[in-house]
KELO-720044 format. One record per atom (N, C-alpha, C): x, z negated, y negated. Coordinates in steps of 0.05 Angstrom, whole numbers, padded with zeros to 5 digits, always signed. Atoms other than C-alpha are relative to their C-alpha. Layout:
BEGIN
XZY/...
***
This chain:
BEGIN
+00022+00006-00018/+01161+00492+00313/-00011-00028-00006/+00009+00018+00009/+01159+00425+00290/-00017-00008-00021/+00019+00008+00024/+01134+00432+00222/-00023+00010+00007/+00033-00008-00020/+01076+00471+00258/-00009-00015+00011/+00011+00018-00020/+01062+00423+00300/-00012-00023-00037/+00004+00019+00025/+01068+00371+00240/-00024+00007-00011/+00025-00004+00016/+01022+00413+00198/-00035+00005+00004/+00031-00005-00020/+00960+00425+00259/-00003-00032-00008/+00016+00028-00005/+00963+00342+00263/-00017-00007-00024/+00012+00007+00025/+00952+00335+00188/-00017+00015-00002/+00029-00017+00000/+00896+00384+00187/-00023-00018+00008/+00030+00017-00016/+00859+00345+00243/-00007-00024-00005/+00009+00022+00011/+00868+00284+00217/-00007-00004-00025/+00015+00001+00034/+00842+00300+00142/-00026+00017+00005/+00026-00001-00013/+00791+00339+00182/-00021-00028+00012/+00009+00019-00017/+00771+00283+00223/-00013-00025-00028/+00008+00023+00018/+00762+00229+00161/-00015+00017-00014/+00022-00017+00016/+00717+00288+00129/-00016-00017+00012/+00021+00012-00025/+00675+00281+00196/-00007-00030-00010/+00007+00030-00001/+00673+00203+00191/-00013-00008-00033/+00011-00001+00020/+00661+00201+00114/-00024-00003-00005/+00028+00001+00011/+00600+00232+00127/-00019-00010+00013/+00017+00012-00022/+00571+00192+00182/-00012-00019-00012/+00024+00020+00013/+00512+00144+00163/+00021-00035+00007/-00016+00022-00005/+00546+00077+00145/+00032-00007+00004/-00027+00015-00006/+00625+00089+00158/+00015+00023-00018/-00018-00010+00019/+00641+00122+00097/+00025-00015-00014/-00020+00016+00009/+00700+00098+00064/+00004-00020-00034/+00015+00007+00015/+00659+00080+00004/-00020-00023+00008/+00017+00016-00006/+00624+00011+00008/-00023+00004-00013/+00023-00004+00010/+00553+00016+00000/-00012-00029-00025/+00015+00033+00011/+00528-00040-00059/-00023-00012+00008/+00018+00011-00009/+00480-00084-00028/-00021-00007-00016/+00020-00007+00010/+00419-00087-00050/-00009-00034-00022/+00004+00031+00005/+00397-00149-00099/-00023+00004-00016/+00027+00022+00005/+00338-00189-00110/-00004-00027-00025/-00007+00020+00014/+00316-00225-00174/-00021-00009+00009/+00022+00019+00004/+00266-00283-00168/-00025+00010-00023/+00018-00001+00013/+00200-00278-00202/+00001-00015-00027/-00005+00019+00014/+00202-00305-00267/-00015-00024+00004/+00013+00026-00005/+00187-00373-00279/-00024-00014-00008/+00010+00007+00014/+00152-00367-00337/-00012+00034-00003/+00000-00038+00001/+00116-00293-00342/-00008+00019+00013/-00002-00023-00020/+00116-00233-00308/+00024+00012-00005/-00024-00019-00004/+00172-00181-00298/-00007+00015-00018/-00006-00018+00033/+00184-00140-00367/+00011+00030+00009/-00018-00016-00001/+00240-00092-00334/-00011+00018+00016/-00002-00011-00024/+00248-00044-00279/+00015-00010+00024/-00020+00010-00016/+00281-00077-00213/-00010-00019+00029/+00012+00002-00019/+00272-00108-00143/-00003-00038+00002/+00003+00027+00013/+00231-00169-00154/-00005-00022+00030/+00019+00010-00030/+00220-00226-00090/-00020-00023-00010/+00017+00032+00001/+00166-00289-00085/+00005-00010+00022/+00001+00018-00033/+00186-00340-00040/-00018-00028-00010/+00022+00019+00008/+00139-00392-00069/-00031+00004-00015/+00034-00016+00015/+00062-00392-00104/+00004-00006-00025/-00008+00005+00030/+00062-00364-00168/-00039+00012-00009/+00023-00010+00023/-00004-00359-00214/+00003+00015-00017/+00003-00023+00022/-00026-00297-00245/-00024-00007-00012/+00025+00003+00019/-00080-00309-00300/-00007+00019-00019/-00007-00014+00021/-00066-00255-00342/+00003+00036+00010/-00009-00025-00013/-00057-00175-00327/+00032+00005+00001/-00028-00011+00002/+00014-00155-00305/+00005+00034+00002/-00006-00017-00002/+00036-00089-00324/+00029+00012+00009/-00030-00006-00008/+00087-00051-00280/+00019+00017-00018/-00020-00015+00016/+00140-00025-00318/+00005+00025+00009/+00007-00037-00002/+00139+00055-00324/+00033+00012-00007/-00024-00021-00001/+00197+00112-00312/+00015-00006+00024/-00014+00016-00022/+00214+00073-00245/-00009+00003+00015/+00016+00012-00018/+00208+00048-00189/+00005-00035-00003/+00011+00021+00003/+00190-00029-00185/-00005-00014+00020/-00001+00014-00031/+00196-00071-00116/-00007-00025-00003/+00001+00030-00004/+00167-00129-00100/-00007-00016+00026/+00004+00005-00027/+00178-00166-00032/-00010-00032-00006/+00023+00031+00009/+00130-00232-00013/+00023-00005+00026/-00022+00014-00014/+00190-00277+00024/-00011-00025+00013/+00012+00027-00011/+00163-00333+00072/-00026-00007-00005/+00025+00008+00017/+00108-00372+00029/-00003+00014-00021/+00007-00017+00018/+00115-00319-00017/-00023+00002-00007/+00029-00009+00007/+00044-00311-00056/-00003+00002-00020/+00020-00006+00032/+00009-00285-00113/-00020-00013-00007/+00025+00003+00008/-00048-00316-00135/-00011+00011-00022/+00010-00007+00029/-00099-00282-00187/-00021-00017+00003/+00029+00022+00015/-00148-00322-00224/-00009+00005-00021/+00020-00013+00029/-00196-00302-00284/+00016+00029-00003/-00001-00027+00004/-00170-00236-00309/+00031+00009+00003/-00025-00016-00003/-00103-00232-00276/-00005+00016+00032/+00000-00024-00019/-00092-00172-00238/+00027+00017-00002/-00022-00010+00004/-00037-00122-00222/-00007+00031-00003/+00011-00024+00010/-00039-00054-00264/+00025+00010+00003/-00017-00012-00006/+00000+00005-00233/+00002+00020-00038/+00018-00019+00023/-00004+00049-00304/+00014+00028+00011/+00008-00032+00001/+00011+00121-00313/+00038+00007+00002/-00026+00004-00001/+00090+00133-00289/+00016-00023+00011/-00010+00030-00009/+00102+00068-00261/-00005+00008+00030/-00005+00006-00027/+00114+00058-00192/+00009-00018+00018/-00004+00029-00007/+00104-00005-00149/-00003-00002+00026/-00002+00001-00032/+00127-00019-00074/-00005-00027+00005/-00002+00023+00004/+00113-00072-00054/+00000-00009+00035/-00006+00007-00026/+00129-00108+00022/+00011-00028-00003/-00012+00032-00005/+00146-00172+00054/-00016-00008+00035/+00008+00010-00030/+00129-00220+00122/-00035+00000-00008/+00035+00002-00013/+00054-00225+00153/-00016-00015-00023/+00001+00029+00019/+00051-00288+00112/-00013-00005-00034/+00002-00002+00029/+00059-00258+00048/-00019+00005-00023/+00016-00020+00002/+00006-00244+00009/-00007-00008-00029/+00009+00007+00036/-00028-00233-00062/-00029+00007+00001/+00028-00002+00004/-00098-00242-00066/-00016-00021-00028/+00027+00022+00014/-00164-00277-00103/-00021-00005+00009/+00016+00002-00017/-00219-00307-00084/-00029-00009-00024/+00015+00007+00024/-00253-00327-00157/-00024+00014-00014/+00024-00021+00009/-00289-00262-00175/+00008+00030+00013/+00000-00025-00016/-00299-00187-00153/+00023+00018-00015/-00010-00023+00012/-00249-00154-00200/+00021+00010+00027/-00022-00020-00020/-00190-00103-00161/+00024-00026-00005/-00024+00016+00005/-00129-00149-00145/+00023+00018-00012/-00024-00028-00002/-00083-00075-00153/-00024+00017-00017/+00014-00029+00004/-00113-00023-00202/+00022+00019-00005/-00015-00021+00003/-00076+00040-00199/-00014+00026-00026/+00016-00018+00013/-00088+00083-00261/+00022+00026+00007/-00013-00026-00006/-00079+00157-00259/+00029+00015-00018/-00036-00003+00014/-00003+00182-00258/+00015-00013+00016/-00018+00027-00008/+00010+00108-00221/+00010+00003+00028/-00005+00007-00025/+00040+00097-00153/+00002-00024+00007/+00000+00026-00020/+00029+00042-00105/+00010+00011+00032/-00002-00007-00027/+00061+00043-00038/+00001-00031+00014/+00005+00018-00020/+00042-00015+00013/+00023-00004+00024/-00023+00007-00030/+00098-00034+00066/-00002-00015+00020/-00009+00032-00020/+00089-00108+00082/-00028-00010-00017/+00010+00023+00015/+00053-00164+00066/-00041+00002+00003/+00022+00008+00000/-00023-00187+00053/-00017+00007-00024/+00005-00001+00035/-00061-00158-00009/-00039-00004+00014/+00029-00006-00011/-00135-00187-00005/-00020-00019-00013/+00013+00014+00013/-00199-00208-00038/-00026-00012+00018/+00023+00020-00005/-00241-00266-00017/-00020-00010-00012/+00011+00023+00012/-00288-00287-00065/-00037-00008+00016/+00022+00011-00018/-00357-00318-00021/-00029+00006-00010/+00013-00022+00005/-00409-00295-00067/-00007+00018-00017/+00000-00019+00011/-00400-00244-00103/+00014+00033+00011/-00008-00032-00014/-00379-00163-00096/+00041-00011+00005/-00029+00001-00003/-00299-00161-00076/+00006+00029-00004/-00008-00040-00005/-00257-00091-00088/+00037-00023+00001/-00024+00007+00002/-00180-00103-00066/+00019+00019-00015/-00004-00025+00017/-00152-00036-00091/-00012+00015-00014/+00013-00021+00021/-00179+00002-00148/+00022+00028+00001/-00023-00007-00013/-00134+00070-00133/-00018+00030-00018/+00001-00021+00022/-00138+00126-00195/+00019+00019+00000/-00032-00014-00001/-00071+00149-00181/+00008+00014+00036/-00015-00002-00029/-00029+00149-00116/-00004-00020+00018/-00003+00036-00017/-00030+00094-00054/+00002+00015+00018/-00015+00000-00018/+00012+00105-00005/+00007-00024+00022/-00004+00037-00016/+00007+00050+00058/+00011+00013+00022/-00008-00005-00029/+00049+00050+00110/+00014-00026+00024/+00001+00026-00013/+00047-00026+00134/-00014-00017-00022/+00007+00018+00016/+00018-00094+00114/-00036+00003+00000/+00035+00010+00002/-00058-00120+00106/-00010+00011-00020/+00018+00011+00021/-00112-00099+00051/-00029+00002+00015/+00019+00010-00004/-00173-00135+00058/-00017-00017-00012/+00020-00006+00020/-00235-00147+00028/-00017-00014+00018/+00022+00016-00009/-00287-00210+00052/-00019-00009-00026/+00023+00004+00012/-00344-00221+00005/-00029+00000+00001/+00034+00003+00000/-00415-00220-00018/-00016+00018+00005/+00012-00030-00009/-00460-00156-00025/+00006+00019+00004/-00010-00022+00006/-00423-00111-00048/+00039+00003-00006/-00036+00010+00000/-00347-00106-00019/+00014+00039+00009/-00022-00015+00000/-00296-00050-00020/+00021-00009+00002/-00026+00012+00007/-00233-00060+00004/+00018+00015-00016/-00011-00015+00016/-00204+00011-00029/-00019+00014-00017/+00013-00021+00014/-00239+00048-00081/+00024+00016-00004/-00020-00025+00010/-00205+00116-00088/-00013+00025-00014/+00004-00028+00010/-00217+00168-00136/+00033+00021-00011/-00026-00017-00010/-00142+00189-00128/+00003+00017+00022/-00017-00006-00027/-00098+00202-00071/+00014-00021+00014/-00012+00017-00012/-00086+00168-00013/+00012+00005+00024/-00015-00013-00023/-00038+00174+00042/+00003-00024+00022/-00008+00017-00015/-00040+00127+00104/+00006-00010+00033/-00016-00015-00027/+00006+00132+00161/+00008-00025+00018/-00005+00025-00015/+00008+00049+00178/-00016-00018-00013/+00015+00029+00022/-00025-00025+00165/-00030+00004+00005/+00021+00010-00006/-00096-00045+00172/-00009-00004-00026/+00007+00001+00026/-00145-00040+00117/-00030-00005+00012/+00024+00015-00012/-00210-00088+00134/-00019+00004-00018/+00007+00009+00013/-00269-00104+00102/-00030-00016+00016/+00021+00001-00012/-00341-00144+00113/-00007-00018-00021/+00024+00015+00020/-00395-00175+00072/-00029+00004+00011/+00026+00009-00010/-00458-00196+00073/-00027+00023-00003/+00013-00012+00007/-00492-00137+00050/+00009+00035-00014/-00006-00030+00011/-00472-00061+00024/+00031+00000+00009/-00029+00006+00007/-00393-00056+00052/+00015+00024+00010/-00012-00031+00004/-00346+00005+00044/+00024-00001+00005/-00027+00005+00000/-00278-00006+00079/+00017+00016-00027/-00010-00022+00021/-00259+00060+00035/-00015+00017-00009/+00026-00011+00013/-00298+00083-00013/+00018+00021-00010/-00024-00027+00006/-00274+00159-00031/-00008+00016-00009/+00009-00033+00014/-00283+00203-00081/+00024+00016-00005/-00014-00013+00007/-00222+00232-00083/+00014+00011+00029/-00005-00018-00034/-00178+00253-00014/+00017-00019+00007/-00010+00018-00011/-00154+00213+00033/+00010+00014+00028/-00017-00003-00018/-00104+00226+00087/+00008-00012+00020/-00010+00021-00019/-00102+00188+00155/+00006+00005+00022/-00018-00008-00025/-00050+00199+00204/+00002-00018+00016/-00005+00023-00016/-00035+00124+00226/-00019-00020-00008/+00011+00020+00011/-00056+00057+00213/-00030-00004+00006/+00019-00001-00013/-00126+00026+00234/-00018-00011-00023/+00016+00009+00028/-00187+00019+00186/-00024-00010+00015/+00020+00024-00022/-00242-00044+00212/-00021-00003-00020/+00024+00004+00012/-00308-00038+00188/-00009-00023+00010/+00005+00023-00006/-00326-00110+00206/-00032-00016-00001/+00040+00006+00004/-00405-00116+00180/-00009+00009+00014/+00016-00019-00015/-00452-00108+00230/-00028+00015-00008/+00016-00002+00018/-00504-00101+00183/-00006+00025-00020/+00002-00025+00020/-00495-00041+00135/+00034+00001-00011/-00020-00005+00007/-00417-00031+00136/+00000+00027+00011/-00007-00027-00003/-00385+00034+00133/+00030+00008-00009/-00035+00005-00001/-00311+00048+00148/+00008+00022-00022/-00014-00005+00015/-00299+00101+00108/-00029+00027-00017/+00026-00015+00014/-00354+00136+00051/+00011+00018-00022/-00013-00018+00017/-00338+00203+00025/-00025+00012-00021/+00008-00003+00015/-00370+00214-00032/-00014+00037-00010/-00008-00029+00009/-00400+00283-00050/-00013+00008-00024/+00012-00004+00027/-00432+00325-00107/+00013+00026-00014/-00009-00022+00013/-00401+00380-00145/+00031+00003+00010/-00023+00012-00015/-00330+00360-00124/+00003-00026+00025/-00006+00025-00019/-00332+00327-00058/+00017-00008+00005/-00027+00006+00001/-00285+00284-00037/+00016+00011+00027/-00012-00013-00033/-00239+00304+00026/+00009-00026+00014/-00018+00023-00017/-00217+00251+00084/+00011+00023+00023/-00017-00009-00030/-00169+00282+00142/+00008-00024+00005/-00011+00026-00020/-00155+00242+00191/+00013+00011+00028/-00004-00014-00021/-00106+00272+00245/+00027-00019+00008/-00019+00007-00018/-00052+00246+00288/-00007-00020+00022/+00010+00005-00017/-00062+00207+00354/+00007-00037-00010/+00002+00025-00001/-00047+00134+00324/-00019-00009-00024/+00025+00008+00023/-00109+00134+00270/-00015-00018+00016/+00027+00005-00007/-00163+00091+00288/-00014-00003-00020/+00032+00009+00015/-00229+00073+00260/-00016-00018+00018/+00018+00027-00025/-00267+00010+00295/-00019-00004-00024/+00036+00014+00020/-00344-00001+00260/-00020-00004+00017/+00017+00012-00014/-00391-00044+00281/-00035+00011-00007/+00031-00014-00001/-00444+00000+00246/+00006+00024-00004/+00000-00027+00010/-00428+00065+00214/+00037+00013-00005/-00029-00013+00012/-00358+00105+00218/+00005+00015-00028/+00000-00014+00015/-00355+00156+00176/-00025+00016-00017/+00026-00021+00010/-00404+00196+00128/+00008+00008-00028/+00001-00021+00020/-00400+00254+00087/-00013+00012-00023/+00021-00011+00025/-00448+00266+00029/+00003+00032-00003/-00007-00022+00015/-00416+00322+00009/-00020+00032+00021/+00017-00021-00026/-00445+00360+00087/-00014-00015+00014/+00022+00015-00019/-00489+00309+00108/+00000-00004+00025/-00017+00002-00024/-00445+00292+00167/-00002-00034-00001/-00008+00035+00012/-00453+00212+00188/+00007+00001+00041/-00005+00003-00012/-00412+00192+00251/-00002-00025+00014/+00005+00030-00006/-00438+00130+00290/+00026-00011+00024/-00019+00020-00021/-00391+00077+00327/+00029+00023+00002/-00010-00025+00010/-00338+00127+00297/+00034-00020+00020/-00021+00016-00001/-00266+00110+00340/+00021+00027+00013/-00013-00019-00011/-00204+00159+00352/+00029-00013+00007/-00017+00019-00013/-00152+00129+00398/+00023+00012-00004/
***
């Protein structure tokens, strides 16, 4: 009777550390913590791996993300990017770049209209955190160029310039379920310009020109482009034109879904 007994307890207790094993966090396996290299000093990042900025580093040059990965990069405190003359950040074709950090953080330019982020097709970009945004005073601004994938689901992009401002061009795919994506200029301004399909469940998009802005411009023609926009925390705030359709000659004024 005893070894019966004996052999129910050992059951329940090699049962029981199954159970716990598989609980989130109290496996009996330490999880390796996650690590962070610095930005180089001298450069850009060559590898695949999870890169931070806690200080301002100058880009002058194009940085290409490294492909067959993924590719992290968090903006830490005073974290910042700067681009200047023809540096920019190129998702290419297999590469894949996350990128997040505080309010604070941010990677912009303010020198000329090129894309601070071009995503070519194949590429992924996903948005988390941080500040991605182009200022330059007079000339066109575009913050994302977006060929590929872009995925936002926190963090700033935004787009203040001259005539002609975009904050996303998309002739990809885009998916965005969080984060604020602005824009305004003095003349022609396209929070999201879209020829390809765009997907908006969360996150709030601010047409800011009162003049001839337009929150989000779907492109049409032989292949029009598609925007959905469904779940109850989308907005859209424009001070002139919400939405408009080429493709069905659909234009939605003072366009806002709460």
């Amino acid at each position: 009777m005893k070894q019966k007994a004996g052999r129910k307890l050992l059951s329940f207790l090699l049962t029981l550390a199954m159970v716990v094993g598989l609980l989130p966090g109290m496996g009996l396996t330490a999880r390796a913590e996650e690590t962070w290299t610095q930005w180089p000093s001298t450069g850009t990042p060559s590898t695949l791996g999870n890169y931070e900025v806690t200080q301002e580093i100058t880009l002058s040059s194009n940085w290409n993300v490294p492909t067959n990965g993924v590719t992290r990069l968090k903006l830490t405190g005073a974290g910042k990017i700067t681009l200047t003359g023809a540096g920019k950040i190129t998702v290419p074709s297999q590469a894949n770049l996350t990128i997040d950090g505080d309010s604070v953080g941010t990677i912009g330019r303010s020198d000329n209209g090129d894309p601070c982020i071009k995503v070519n097709q194949g590429g992924t970009l996903t948005v988390s955190g941080g500040t991605i945004s182009s200022t330059p005073t007079d000339v066109s601004a575009k913050v994302v160029e977006n060929k590929g994938t872009f995925n936002m689901f926190g963090g700033t992009v935004n787009a203040t310039g001259g005539y002609y401002v975009k904050a996303v061009d998309n002739s990809g795919s885009i998916m965005m379920s969080g984060g604020t994506i602005s824009a305004e200029g003095t003349g022609s301004c396209n929070v999201v310009y879209n020829l390809g399909t765009f997907t908006m469940i969360g996150g709030t998009i601010n047409a800011n020109d009162s003049n001839s802005s337009i929150a989000v411009y779907n492109q049409g023609g032989s292949n029009p482009a598609v925007f959905n926009m469904t779940g109850g925390s989308a907005t859209i705030n424009a001070k002139s034109t919400g939405v408009i359709t080429r493709g069905h000659h659909i234009v939605i004024l003072h366009y806002q879904c709460p």
